[in-house]
N, C-alpha and C positions, 0 to 999 in steps of 0.2 A: 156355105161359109159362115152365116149367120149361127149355123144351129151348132158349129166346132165353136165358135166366140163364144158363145154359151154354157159351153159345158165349161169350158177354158175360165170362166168368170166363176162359175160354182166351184171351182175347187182352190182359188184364191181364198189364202187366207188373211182375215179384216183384221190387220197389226193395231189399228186405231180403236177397235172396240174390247178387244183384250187387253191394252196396253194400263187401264187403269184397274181392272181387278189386281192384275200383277203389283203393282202400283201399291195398293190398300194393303193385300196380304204382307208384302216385305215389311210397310211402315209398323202393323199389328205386329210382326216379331219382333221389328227394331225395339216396340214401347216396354214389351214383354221383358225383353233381354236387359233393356234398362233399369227398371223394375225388381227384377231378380236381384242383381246385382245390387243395387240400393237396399235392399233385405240384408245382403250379406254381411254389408259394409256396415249395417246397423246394430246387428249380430253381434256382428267383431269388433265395436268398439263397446260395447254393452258389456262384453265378457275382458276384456281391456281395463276397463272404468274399473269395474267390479275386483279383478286381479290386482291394479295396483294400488290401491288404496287398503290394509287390511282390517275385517272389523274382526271387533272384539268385544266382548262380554267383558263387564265390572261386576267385580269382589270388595267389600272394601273389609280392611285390615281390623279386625273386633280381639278386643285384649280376653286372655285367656282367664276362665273362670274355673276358679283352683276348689269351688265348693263346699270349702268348711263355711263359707257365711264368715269368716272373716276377711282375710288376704282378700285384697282387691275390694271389697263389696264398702258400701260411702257407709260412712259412720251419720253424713250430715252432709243436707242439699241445701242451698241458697241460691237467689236471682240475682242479678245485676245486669250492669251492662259495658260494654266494651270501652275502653278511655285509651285517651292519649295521654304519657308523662310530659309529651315534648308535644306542646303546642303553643303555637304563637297568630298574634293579629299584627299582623306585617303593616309598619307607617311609616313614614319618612319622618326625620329629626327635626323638620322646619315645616311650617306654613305656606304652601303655594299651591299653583295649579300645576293639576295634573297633564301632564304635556301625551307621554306613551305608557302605555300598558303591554307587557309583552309575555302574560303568563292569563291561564285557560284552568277551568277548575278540572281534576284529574292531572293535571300536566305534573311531572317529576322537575324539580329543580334541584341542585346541587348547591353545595354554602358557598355566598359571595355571590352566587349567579344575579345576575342584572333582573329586578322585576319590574321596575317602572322607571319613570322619569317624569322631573318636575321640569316648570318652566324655570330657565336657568339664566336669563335676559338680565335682569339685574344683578343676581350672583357675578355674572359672566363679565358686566362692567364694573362693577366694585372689586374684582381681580384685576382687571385691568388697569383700573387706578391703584391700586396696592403696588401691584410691578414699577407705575411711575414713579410712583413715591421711593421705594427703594431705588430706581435707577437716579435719582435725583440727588437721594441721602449717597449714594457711594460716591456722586463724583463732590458735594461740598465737603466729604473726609479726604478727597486726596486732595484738594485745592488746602486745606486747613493741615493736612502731615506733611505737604511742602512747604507752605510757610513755616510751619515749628522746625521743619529739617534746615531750614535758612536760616532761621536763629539761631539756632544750639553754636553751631564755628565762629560767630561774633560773640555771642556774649561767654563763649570760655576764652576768647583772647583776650577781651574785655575784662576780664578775672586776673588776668595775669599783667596786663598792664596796668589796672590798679593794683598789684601787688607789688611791681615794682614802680610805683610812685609815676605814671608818666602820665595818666590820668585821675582826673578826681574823685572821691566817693558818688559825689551826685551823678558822675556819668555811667558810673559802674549803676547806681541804682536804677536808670534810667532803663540801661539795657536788661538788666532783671527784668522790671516792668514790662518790656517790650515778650522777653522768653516767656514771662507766667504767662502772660495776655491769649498768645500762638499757645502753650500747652490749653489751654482753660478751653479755645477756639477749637482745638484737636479732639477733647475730650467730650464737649457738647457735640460735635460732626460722629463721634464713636456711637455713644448717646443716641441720636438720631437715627441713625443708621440701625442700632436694633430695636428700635423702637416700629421704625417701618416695614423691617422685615418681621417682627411679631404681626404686625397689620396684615402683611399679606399673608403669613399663614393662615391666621383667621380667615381672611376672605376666599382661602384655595379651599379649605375644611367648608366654607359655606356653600364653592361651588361643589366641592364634592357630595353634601348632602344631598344636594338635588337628584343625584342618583338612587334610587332606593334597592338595597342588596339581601338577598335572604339571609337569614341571619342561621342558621342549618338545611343541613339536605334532608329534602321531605315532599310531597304533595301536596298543593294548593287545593282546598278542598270547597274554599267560596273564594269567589273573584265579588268583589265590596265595593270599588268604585269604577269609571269611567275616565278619557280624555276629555278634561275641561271642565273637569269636578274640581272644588277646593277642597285639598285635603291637609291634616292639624296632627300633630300628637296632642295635642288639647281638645278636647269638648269644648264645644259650641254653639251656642244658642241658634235658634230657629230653622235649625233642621237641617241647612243649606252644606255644611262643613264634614265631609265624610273622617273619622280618627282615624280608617284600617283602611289602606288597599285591596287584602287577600286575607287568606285563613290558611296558616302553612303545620302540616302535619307530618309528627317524622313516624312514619310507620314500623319502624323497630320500636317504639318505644311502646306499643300496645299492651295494652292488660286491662284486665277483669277486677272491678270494683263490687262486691255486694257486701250484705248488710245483714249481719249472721247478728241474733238476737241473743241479748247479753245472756240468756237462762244456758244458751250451751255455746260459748264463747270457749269456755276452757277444754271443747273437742279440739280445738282447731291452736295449730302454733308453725312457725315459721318452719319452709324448707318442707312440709309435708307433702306428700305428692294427692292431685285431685285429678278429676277428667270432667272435661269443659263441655258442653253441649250449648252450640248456637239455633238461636230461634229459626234462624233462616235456613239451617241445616239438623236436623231432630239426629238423623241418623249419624251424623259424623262426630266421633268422641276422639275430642281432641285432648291429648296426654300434657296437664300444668301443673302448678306444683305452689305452694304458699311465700310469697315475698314475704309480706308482713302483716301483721294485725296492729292497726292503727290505735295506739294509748288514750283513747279515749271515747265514752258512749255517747249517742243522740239520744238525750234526754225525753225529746217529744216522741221518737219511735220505741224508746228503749233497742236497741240493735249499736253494733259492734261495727265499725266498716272492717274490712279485710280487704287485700291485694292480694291477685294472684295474678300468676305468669303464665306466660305459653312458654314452653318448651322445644318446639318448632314454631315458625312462622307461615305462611299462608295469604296468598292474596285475594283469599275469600274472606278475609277477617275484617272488619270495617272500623272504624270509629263507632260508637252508639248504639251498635248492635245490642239486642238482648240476647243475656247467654245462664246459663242454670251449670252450676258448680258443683260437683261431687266431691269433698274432700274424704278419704282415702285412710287417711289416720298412720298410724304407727305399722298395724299390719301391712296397710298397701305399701309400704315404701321398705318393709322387709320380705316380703312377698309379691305382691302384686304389682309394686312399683322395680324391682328388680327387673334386670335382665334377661332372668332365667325364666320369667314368667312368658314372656311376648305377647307375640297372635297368631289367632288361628284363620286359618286362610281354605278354602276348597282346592283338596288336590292338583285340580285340574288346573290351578291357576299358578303349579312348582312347577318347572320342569326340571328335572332333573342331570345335573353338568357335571361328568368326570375332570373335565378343566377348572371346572371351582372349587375343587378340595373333600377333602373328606366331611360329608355330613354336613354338605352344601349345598345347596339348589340357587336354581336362578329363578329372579320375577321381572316383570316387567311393571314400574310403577306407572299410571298415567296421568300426565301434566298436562290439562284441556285437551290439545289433538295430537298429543306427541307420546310416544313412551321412553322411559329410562330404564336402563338393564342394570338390575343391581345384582349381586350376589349376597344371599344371605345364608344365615348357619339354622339349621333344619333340627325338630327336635321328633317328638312322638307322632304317627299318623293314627288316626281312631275312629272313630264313627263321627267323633264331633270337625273334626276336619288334620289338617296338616299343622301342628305348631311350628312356628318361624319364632326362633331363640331371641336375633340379633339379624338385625340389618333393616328392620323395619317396625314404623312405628302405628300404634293403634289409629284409625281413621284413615290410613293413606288407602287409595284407588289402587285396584292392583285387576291389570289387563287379562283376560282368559282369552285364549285365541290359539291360531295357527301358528308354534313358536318357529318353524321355519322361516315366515315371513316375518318374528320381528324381529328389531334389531336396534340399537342405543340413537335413538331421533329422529324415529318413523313415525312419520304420521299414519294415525289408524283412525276408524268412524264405529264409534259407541254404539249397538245395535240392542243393547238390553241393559237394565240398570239393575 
């Protein structure tokens, strides 16, 4: 019996000594199979990422060189630098403290818009007392145009019965007396009355001062004082007294000031066309054109000021900027400044749209992270690139890419400059 127990016990199988191999192997697939899957998923959103964002390569738009050495090529280069026509140092009309500030340099404001506020404590009660004064003066005018209205009925019966003798001269004068007295009473309460109401406008204009309003729409480019600073339209001795709030800039009104030396003054005259290069951008020729040449020379530099304009605007273009002036002369603005001149662009950056018209192509301009689909009129293709006629101007970014994926306000990621 013992020796059948025996064999009986050897072919039992030990569930408790197996049971963690088993154990270990499943968990190792489980970790495996997790793993995998986390690869996949990392995979798939990598090519996700990458698909919907599209990158593209930059062109930028270079004016066509017509190579006689005249059309287009500067007669005359000069420096300057970027100015504002419309600029102002924002202060309040009166003397006070500055109570709120509610403008940040960079920040866009609009005209009228609210930039600060003064303390208005006193303004606020000297209104106050203005409105009494007039509630005062209206009611001694109507106490003073009833009395006179109470007279007028006595002394014209009074008129008429001295006219028929039933009373005497002296009583008739009496009640004259009495009528001048009430008008004179009347007239001084009229009197009165605009006198106070001139007061209180005065004091509604003082409390409105205390409001300070931009005086155009522009950017605030310095923020100048603080809450609880005294601030003047008058200078002020020892320092304490700030004049300006802000420093407010209207940025349409930007241009190019340099200092063309009087020896070749008479290259340059109004309306000619030049191309602008800023310091902060070498490669970007931006297309401007002559306002005016200022009548008159600096004698200590010998030099000419000159104004020039931009043509387009740009919110790369700064106040103060240094920028170097190519004017153009007579041929660039019959040649080079024309239309028919444009720019030349890398093929690969037209695509070409039977929807755009005959001798059309499409680009895609890029504005920071975005692009714009414009159509433009397409001229010769040649070894030097793709001439674009019309529809775009020299300096603009122009997108090279996958034209599939763009499209008029996609965003796309710069991958080569």
């Amino acid at each position: 019996m013992t020796d059948k127990s025996d064999l009986l016990r050897q072919l039992r199988i030990d569930r408790d000594k197996r049971a963690p191999e088993e154990t270990g192997l499943r968990r190792r697939w489980w970790m495996a199979g997790i793993i995998a899957l986390l690869i996949v998923a990392g995979a798939g959103s990598l090519v996700w990422l990458r698909s919907g964002v599209p990158q593209v390569k930059l062109a930028i738009a270079r004016p066509v060189s017509t190579g006689t050495g005249t059309a287009g090529a500067s007669i005359l280069d000069a420096s300057g630098y970027v100015v504002a026509r419309r600029q102002a140092t924002v202060s309040a009309k009166i003397t006070g403290k500055l109570d709120q500030v509610f403008i940040e340099e960079g920040q866009h404001v609009k005209e009228n818009e609210i930039v600060a506020k003064l303390d208005d404590t006193n303004a606020a009660a000297a209104l106050l007392q203005a409105k009494a004064g007039v509630t005062q003066a209206e009611a001694t005018l109507a106490q003073a145009k009833a009395a006179a209205d109470d007279i007028v009925p006595i002394y014209r019966r009074n008129q008429q019965l001295a006219a028929a003798g039933v009373i005497s001269k002296e009583a008739l004068d009496s009640s004259k007396a009495d009528y001048d007295a009430k008008q004179t009473d009347l007239a001084v309460a009229q009197g009165n009355l605009a006198v106070r109401r001139a007061a209180l406008a005065v004091a509604q204009r003082e409390e409105d001062d205390t409001i300070v309003r931009a005086p155009f729409t522009g950017v605030v480019t310095t923020k100048n004082a603080q809450p609880g600073e005294i601030v003047s339209p008058l200078s002020a001795g020892g320092g304490f007294t700030r004049t300006g709030i802000c420093t407010l800039v209207d940025m349409d009104s930007l241009e190019v000031e340099v200092d063309v030396s009087e020896n070749f003054i008479g290259r340059v005259h109004a309306n000619e066309p030049a191309v602008l290069k800023l310091n902060a951008y070498p490669d970007w020729q931006i297309p401007a054109y002559v306002i005016a040449v200022i009548p008159t020379a600096d004698r200590s530099k010998a030099t000419v000021k000159v104004r020039v304009g931009f043509k387009s605007r740009d919110s790369r273009i700064l106040p103060e900027m240094g920028a170097r002036v190519s004017f153009l002369g007579e041929a660039g603005k019959s040649a080079g400044g024309s239309s028919e001149a444009g720019v030349v662009l890398p093929p690969e950056a037209v695509r070409q749209s039977a929807d755009a018209g005959q001798n059309a192509g499409v680009v895609f301009v890029l504005h920071d992270d975005t692009v714009e689909r414009r159509v433009v009129k397409l001229g010769a293709r040649n070894d030097d690139g793709q001439t674009v006629l019309s529809g775009l101007a020299p300096g603009e970014r122009v997108a090279i890419g996958d034209f599939s994926k763009l499209a008029d306000g996609v965003h796309v990621k710069v991958v080569e400059r």
